[in-house]
C-alpha positions in Angstrom: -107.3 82.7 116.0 -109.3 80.5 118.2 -109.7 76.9 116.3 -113.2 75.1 116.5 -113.3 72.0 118.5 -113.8 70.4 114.9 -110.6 70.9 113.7 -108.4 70.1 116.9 -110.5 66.6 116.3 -109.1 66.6 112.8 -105.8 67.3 114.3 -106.2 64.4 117.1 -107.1 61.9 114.0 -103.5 62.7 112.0 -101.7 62.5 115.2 -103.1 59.0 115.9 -102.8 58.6 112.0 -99.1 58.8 112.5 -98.3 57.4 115.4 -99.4 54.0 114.7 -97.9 53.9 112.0 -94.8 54.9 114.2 -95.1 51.8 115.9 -96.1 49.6 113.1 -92.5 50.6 111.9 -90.5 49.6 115.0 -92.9 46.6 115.5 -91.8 45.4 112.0 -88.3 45.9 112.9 -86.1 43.8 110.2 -89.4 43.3 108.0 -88.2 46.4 104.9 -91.1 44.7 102.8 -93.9 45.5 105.6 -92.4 48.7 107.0 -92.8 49.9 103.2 -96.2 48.8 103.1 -96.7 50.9 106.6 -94.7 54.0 105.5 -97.1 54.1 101.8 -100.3 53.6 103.6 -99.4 56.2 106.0 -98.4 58.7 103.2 -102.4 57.7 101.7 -104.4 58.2 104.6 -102.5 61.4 105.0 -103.4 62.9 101.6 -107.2 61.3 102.4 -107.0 63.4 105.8 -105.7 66.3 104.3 -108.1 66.2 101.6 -111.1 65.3 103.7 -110.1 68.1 106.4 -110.0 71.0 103.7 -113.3 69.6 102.3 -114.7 70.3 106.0 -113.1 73.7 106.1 -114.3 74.6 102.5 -110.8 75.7 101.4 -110.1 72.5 98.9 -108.0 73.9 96.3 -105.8 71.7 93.1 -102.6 73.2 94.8 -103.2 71.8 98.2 -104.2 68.4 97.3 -100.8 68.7 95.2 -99.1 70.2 97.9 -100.4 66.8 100.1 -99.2 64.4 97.6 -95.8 65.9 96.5 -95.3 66.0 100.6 -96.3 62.4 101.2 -94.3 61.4 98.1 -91.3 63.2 99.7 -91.7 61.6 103.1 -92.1 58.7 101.2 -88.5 59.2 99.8 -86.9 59.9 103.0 -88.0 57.2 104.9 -87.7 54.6 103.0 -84.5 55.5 101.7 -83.6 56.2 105.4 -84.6 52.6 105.5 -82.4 50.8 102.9 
């Protein structure tokens, strides 16, 4: 299935998303307090993107905006408790 040039932008965005906030971590090397602050407003502007992406698509459902947010939450976990 062929994906419209749309969606691979969508796709660029999160990657982009995500790596910055990659390197916001290593820059704040030492600093828990703003690599925390990174790591949650990563996790946000991933539920936004996923929500804003399946608005696009016109596939927006309750379980996927749950599915974002228990996935961010669980990222969430990990890396800052990979942190600590």
């Amino acid at each position: 299935m062929k994906k419209p040039l749309k969606s691979i932008l969508d796709y660029i965005i999160l990657t982009l998303i995500v790596s910055i906030a990659i390197i916001l971590i290593l820059l704040f090397n030492g600093n828990k307090y703003f690599q925390q602050i990174t790591i949650i407003g990563m996790s946000i502007l991933y539920i936004v993107w996923g929500v804003l992406h399946h608005l696009k698509e016109k596939t927006l459902q309750t379980q996927i905006v749950l599915e974002y947010v228990l996935f961010a939450l669980l990222g969430n976990l990990i890396v800052i408790g990979l942190l600590k």
